[in-house]
C-alpha positions as CSV (number, residue, x, y, z in Angstrom):
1,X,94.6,93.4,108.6
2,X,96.8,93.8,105.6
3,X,98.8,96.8,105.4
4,X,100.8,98.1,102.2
5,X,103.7,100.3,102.3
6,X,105.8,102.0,99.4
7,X,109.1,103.2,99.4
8,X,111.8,104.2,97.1
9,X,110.6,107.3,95.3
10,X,112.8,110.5,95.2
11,X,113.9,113.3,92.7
12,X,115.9,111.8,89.8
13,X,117.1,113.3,86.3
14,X,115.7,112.2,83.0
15,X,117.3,108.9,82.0
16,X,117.9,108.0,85.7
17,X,116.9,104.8,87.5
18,X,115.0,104.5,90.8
19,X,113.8,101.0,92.9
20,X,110.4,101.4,94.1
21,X,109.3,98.6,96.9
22,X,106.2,97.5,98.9
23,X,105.9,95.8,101.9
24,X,103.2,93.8,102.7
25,X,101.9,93.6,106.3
26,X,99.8,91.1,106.9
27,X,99.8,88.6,104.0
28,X,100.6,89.3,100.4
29,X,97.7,88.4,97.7
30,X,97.8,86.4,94.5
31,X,98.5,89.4,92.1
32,X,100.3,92.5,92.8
33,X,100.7,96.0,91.4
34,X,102.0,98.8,90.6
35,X,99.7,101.8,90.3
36,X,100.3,105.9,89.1
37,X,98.8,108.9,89.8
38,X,99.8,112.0,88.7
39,X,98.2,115.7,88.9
40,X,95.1,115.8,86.9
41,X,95.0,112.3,85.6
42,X,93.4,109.3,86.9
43,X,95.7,106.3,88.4
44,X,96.6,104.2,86.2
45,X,98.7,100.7,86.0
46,X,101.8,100.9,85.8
47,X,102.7,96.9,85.3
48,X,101.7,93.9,87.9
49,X,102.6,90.6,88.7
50,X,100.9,87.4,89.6
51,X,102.4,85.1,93.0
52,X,103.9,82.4,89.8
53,X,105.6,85.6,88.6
54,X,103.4,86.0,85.7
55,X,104.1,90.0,84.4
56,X,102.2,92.5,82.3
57,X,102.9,96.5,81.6
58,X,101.2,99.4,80.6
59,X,102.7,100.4,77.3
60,X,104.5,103.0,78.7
61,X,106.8,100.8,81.1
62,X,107.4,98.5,78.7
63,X,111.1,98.1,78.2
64,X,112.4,100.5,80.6
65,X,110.2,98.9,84.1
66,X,110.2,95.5,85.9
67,X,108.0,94.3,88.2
68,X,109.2,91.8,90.6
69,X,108.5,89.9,93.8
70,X,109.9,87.9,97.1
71,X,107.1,86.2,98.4
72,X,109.2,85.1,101.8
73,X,109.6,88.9,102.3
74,X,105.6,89.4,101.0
75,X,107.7,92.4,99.2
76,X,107.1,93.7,95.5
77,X,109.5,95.6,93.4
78,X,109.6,98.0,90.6
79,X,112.7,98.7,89.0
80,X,112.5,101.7,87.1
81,X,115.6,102.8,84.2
82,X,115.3,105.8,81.6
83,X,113.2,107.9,83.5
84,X,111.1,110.2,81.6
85,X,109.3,113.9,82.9
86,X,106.4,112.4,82.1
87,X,107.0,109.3,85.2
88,X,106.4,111.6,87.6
89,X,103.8,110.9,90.0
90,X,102.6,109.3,92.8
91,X,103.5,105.5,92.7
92,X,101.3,102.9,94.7
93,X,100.9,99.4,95.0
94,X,97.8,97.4,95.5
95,X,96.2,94.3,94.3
96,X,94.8,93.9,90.7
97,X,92.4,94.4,90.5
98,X,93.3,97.2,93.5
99,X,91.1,97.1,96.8
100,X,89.9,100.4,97.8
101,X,90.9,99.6,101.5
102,X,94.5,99.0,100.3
103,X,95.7,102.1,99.0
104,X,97.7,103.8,101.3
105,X,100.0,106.7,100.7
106,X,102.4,105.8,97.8
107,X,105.7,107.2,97.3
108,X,106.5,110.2,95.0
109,X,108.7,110.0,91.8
110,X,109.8,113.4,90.3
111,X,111.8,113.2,87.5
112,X,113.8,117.0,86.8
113,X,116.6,118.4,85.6
């Protein structure tokens, strides 16, 4: 049974950086992502990456996120630089296309002065 776990998240100021991770238990699928949710929006993708290393971003990552991956540590990264307000939210990781049986608790981003 595969489990995913986030990590990482915290308060940071504006312009900040934060290093999210997720740990795959169990086996680690062909493509990976990153996924948002914050208060009154639906969740949304943040940026993913294929097991060849293949990469895509929402337009609002783009230049400022990076999506990465160790498949000997079935681990997936997302390095996050000039935070914004508007970043905060709940980050998760899942396939993509996401698995409803895979989403598990996230990790929370706030970005504050």
């Amino acid at each position: 049974q595969v489990q995913l776990v986030e990590s990482g998240g915290g308060l940071v100021q504006p312009g900040g950086s934060l290093r999210l991770s997720c740990a795959a238990r169990g086996s680690i699928f062909s493509s990976m992502g990153w996924f948002r949710q914050a208060p009154g929006t639906q969740r949304e993708l943040v940026a993913s990456i294929t097991r060849g290393g293949r990469t895509k971003y929402a337009d609002s990552a783009k230049g400022r996120f990076t999506i990465s991956r160790d498949n000997a540590k079935m681990t997936v990264y997302l390095q996050m630089n000039s935070l914004k307000p508007e970043d905060t939210a709940v980050y998760h990781c899942n396939v993509d296309p996401p698995l409803l049986k895979l989403w598990g608790q996230g990790t929370q981003v706030t970005v504050s002065s």
